[in-house]
TORNULO-77992 format. One record per residue (C-alpha): x, z, y; residue number from 1. Coordinates in steps of 0.5 Angstrom, whole numbers, plus 500, padded with zeros to 3 digits. Example, Ala and Ser with C-alpha at 12.3 -4.5 7.8 and 13.67 -1.06 7.14 Angstrom:
BEGIN
[[525, 516, 491], 1]
[[527, 514, 498], 2]
! end
This chain:
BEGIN
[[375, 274, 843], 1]
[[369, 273, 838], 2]
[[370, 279, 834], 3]
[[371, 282, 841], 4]
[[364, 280, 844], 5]
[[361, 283, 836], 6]
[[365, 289, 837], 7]
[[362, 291, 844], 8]
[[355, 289, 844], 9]
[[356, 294, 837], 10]
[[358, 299, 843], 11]
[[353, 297, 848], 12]
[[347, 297, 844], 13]
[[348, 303, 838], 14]
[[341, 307, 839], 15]
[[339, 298, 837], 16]
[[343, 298, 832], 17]
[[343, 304, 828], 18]
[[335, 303, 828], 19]
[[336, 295, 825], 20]
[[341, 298, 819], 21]
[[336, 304, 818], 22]
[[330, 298, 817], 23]
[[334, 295, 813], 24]
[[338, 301, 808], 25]
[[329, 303, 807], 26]
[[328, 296, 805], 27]
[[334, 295, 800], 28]
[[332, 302, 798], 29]
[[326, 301, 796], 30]
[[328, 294, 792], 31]
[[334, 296, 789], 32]
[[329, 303, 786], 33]
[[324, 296, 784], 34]
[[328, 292, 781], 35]
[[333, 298, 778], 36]
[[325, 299, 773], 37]
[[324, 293, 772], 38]
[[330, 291, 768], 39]
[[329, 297, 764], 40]
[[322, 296, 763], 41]
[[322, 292, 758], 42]
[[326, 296, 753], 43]
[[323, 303, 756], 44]
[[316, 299, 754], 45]
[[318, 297, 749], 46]
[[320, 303, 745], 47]
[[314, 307, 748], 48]
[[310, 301, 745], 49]
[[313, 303, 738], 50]
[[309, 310, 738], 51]
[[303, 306, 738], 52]
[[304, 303, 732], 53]
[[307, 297, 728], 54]
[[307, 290, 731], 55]
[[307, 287, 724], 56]
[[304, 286, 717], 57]
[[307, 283, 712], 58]
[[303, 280, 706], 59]
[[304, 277, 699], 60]
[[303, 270, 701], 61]
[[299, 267, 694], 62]
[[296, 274, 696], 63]
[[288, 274, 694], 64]
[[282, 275, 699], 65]
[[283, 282, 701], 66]
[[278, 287, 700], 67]
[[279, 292, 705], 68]
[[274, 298, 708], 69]
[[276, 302, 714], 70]
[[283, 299, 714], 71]
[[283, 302, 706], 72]
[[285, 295, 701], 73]
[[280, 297, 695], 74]
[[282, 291, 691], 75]
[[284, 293, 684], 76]
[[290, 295, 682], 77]
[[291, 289, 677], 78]
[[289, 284, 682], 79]
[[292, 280, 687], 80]
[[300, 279, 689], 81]
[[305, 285, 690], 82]
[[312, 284, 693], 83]
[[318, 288, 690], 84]
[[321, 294, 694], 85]
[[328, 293, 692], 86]
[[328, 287, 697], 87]
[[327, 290, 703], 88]
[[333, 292, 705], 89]
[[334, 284, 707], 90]
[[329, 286, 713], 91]
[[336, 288, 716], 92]
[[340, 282, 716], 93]
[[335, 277, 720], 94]
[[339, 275, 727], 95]
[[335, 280, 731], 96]
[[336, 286, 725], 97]
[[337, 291, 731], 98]
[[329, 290, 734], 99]
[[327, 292, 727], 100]
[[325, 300, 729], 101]
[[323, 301, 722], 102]
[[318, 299, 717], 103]
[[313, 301, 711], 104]
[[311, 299, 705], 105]
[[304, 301, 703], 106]
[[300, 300, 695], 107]
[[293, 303, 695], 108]
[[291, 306, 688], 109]
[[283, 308, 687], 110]
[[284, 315, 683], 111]
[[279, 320, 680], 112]
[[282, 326, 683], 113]
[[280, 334, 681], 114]
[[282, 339, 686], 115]
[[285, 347, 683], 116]
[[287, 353, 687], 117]
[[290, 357, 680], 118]
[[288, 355, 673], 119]
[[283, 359, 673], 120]
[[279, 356, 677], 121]
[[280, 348, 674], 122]
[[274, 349, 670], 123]
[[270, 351, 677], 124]
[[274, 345, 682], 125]
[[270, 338, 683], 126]
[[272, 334, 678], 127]
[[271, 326, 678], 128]
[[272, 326, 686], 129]
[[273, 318, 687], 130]
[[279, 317, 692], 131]
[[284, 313, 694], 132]
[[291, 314, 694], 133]
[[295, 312, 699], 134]
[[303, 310, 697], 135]
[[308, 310, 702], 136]
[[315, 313, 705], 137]
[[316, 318, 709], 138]
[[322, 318, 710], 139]
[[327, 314, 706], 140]
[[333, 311, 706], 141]
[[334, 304, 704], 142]
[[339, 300, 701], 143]
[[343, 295, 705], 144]
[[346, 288, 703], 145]
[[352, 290, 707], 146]
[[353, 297, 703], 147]
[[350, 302, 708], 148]
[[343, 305, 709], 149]
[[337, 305, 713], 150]
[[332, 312, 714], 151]
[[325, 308, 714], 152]
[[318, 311, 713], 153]
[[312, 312, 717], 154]
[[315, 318, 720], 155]
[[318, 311, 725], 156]
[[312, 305, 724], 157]
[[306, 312, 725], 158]
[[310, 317, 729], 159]
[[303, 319, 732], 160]
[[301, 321, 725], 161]
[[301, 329, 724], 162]
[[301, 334, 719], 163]
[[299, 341, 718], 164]
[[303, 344, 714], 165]
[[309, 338, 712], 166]
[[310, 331, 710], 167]
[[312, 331, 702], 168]
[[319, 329, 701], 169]
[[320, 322, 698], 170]
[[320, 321, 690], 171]
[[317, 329, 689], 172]
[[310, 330, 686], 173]
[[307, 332, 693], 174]
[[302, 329, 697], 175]
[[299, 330, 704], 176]
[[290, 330, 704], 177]
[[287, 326, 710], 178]
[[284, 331, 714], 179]
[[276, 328, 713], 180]
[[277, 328, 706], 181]
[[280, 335, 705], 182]
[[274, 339, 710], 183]
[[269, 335, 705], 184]
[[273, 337, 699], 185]
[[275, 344, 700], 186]
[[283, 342, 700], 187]
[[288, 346, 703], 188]
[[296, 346, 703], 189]
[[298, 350, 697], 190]
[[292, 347, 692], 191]
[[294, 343, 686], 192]
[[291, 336, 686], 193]
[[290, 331, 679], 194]
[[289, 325, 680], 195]
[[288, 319, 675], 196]
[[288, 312, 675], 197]
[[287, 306, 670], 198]
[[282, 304, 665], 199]
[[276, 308, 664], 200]
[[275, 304, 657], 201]
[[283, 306, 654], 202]
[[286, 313, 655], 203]
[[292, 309, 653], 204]
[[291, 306, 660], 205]
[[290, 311, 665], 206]
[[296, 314, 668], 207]
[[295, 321, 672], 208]
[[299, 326, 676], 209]
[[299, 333, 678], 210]
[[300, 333, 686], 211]
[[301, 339, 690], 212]
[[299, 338, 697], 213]
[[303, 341, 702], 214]
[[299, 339, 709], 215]
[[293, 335, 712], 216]
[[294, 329, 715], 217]
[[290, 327, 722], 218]
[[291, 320, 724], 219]
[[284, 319, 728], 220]
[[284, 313, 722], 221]
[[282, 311, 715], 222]
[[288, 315, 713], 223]
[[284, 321, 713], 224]
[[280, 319, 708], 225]
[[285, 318, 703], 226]
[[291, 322, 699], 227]
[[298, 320, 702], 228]
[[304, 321, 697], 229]
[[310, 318, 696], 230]
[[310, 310, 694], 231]
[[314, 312, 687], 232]
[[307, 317, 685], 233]
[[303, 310, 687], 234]
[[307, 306, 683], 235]
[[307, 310, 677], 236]
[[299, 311, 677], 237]
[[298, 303, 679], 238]
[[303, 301, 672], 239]
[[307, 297, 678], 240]
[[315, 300, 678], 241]
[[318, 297, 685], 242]
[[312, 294, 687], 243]
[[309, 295, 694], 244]
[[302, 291, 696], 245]
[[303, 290, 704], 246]
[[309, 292, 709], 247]
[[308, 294, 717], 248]
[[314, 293, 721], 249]
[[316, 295, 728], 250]
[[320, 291, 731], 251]
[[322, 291, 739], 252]
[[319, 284, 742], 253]
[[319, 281, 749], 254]
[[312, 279, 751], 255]
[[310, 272, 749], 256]
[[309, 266, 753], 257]
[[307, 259, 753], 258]
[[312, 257, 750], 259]
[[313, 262, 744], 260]
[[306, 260, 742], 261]
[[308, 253, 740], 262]
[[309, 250, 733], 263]
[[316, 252, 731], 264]
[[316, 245, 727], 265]
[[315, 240, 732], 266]
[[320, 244, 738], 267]
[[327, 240, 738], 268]
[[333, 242, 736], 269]
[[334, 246, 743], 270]
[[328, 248, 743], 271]
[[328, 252, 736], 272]
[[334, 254, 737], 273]
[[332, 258, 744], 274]
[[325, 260, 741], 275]
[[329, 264, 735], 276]
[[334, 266, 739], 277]
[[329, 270, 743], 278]
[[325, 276, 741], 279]
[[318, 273, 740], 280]
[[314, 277, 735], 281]
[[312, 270, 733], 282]
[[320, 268, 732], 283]
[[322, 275, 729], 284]
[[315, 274, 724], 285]
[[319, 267, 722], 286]
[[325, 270, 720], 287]
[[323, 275, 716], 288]
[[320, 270, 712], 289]
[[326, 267, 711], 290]
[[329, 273, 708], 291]
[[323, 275, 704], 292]
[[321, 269, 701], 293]
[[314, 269, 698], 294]
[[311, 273, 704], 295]
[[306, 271, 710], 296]
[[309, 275, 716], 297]
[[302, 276, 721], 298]
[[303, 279, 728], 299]
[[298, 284, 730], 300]
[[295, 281, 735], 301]
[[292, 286, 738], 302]
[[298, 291, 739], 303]
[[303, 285, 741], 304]
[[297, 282, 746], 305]
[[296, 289, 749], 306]
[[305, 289, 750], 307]
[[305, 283, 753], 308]
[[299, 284, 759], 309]
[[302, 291, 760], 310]
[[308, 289, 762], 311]
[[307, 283, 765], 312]
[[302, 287, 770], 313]
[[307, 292, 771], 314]
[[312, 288, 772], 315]
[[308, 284, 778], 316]
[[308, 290, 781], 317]
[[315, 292, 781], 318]
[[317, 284, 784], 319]
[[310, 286, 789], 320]
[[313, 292, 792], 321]
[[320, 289, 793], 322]
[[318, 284, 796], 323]
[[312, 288, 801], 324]
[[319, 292, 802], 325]
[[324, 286, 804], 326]
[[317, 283, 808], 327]
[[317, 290, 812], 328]
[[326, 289, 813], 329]
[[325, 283, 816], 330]
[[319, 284, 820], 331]
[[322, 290, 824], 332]
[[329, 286, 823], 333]
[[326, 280, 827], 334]
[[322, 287, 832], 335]
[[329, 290, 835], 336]
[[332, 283, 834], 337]
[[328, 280, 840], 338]
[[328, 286, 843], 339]
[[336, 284, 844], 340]
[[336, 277, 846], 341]
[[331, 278, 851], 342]
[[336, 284, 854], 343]
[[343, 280, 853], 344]
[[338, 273, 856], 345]
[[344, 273, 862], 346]
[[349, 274, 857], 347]
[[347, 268, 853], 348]
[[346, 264, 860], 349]
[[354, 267, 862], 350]
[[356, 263, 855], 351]
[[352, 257, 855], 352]
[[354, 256, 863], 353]
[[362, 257, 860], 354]
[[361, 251, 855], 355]
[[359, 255, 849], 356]
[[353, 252, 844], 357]
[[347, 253, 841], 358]
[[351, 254, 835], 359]
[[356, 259, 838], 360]
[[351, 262, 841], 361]
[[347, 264, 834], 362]
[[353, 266, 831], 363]
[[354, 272, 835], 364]
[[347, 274, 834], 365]
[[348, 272, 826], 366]
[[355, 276, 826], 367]
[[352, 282, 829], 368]
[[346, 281, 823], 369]
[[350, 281, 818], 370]
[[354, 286, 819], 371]
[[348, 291, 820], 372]
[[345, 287, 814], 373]
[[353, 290, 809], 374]
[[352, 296, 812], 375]
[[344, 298, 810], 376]
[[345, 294, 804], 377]
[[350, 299, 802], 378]
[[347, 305, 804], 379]
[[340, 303, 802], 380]
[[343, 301, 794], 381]
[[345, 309, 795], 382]
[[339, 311, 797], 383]
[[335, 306, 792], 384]
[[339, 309, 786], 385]
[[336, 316, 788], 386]
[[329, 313, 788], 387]
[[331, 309, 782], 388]
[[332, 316, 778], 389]
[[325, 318, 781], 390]
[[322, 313, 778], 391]
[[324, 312, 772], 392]
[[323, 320, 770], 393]
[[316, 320, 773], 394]
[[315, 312, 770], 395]
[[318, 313, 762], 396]
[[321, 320, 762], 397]
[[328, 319, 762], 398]
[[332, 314, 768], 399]
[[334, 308, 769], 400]
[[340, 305, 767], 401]
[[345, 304, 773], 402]
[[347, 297, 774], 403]
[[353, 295, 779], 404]
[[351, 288, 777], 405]
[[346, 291, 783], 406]
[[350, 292, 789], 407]
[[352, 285, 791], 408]
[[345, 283, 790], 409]
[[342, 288, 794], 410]
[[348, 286, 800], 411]
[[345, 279, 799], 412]
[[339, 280, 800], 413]
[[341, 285, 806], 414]
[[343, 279, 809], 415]
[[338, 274, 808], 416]
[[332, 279, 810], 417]
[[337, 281, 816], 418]
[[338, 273, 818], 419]
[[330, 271, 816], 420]
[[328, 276, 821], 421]
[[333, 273, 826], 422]
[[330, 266, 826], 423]
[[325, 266, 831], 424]
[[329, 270, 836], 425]
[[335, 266, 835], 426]
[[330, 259, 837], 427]
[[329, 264, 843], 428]
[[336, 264, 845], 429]
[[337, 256, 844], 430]
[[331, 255, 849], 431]
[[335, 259, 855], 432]
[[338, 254, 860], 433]
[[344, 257, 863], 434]
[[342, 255, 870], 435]
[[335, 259, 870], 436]
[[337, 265, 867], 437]
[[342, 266, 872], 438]
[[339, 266, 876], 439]
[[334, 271, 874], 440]
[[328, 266, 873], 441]
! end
């Protein structure tokens, strides 16, 4: 008998009905579309962010106090700490190894640099141009304990840095010319640079390279000011073999957190262990220094900070649509819902006056809701799959992942806008009394 009344007020009312469902499929439309982004949100940011740049520095820590211009270290080459090359590979064993992006490793030179097109023209180039010469990989496969390789360089910690002409190749004597620098000088790709480092004091300890430049690098930065070669040719003219002065990593984080910005000393054992177990730039910083004894890894604040307030705002917005777009379900579930009991008051007295409850008689109504609720819930998860891939290609050029795990969260929520939007003229039908409704009062 019950499923017979719910069967034929679905008969009765359809035009009712289908407007509730449609009501509803919008609603849970636009919440699975939401809610479909913003679970990809974080890895799509995440990776856009790391076109912007690396989010670690890693230093030697008994380092000196550095001397540093336009971002450019201009300390001596035989003052301060270095670190050695060979234990970079190390940086792909920590527990979040697979958020490591991509790193670099820099060492700064102060060079004396003379420019020539052809030899005949050595005699007229600039002689005793001073500059710096900047060492670091472009693209360079590092070793791993494990016995595999890992491509790394600037080409995955900078991607915005552009060449006109090519990057040198790792370990040739090649060099790219910021692109402020080679306008000042003269320089194009295909001139032939001699660079010397050292003592002026001692020939026997100046070191010199000839360098072919094959491009000119635009970075907006301190880098077009300097010459950009290959680490090793900075190692040779700095006398430091393996050795390397700072490190940026990229590395994919999730927004810090109150609780990411505690002391990792003072946290209980639980504590520490959730902290580490979560990719913090603050836990991923403190395992690196575990693998790379000797160093300070620091965050860059600045980039990290600048992640963490973009996501979390555009996060709010996602969770505030879904929740403006399950408000409307209900407001326009509990609309047609009104309209229904107002219309069956006599069938509700009929009920009540052969004995039925409160209770039975909102189970009727909350029935019919529900499997409107199943209904709209499945077609707006369709529908919010659609609108999902709109966002995702207008948002972060690629769409989302689809998750099934979505469908029964959808329904859930399907039947709790449906059963909200029913309260009050669910109160309603509980206040009819038999005698008066039957009567058409």
């Amino acid at each position: 008998m019950f499923l017979r009344i719910v069967r034929e007020s679905f008969a009765r009312t359809p035009r009712r009905k289908v407007l509730t469902a449609a009501a509803l499929a919008l609603g849970m439309a636009v919440a699975t579309g939401t809610l479909s982004v913003v679970l990809d949100v974080g890895d799509r940011l995440a990776l856009e962010f790391r076109s912007l740049g690396a989010n670690l520095l890693v230093t030697p820590q008994a380092d000196t106090l550095p001397l540093e211009i336009g971002g450019v270290d201009y300390r001596p080459v035989d003052a301060g700490s270095y670190l050695p090359e060979t234990e970079l590979g190390k940086l792909k064993t920590i527990f979040w190894r697979n958020n490591i992006i991509g790193f670099a490793p820099f060492l700064e030179v102060p060079v004396e640099a003379q420019t020539s097109r052809t030899p005949a023209e050595a005699s007229a180039a600039r002689s005793g141009l001073q500059a710096t010469l900047l060492g670091t990989w472009y693209k360079h496969a590092v070793a791993l304990p494990d016995g595999a390789t890992f491509a790394t360089g600037v080409a995955k910690t900078h991607p915005w840095w552009r060449v006109d002409g090519r990057w040198f190749a790792d370990g040739a004597a090649e060099c790219v010319v910021g692109a402020a620098l080679a306008h000042r000088v003269g320089i194009k790709p295909g001139d032939t640079v001699d660079v010397r480092a050292g003592s002026d004091s001692s020939v026997a300890t100046r070191r010199s390279a000839t360098l072919q430049v094959v491009g000119i690098l635009s970075t907006g930065g301190p880098e077009d000011e300097v010459l950009v070669a290959p680490l090793e040719v900075a190692q040779k003219l700095a006398g430091r073999p393996g050795s390397f002065r700072r490190l940026l990593v990229s590395a994919l984080t999730k927004p810090e957190e109150e609780f990411a910005r505690r002391d990792p000393d003072k946290m209980s054992p639980a504590e520490y262990d959730r902290w580490f177990c979560t990719p913090y730039i603050s836990s991923i910083a403190h395992q690196v220094q575990l693998v790379l004894p000797g160093v300070e890894a620091r965050p860059i604040r600045r980039v990290a900070e600048g992640e963490g307030h973009i996501l979390t705002r555009l996060s709010a917005l996602m969770w505030l649509m879904t929740l403006a777009a399950l408000v409307a379900a209900a407001l326009a579930v509990g609309a047609t819902s009104a309209t229904t009991v107002i219309e069956r008051r006599a069938e509700v007295g009929l009920m009540k006056a052969l004995g039925a409850g409160n209770g039975l008689v909102g189970a009727f109504f909350l029935a019919e809701q529900a499997l409107l609720a199943l209904a709209g819930g499945v077609a707006g998860y369709a529908l919010g799959l659609g609108l999902a891939q709109l966002l995702g290609r207008s948002v972060f050029g690629v769409p989302p992942t689809q998750r099934l795990i979505l469908l029964p969260v959808i329904l859930a929520l399907a039947v709790l806008v449906a059963l909200a939007g029913s309260l009050v003229p669910l109160r309603r039908a509980a206040r009819y009394e038999p005698a008066p409704v039957l009567r058409g009062e």
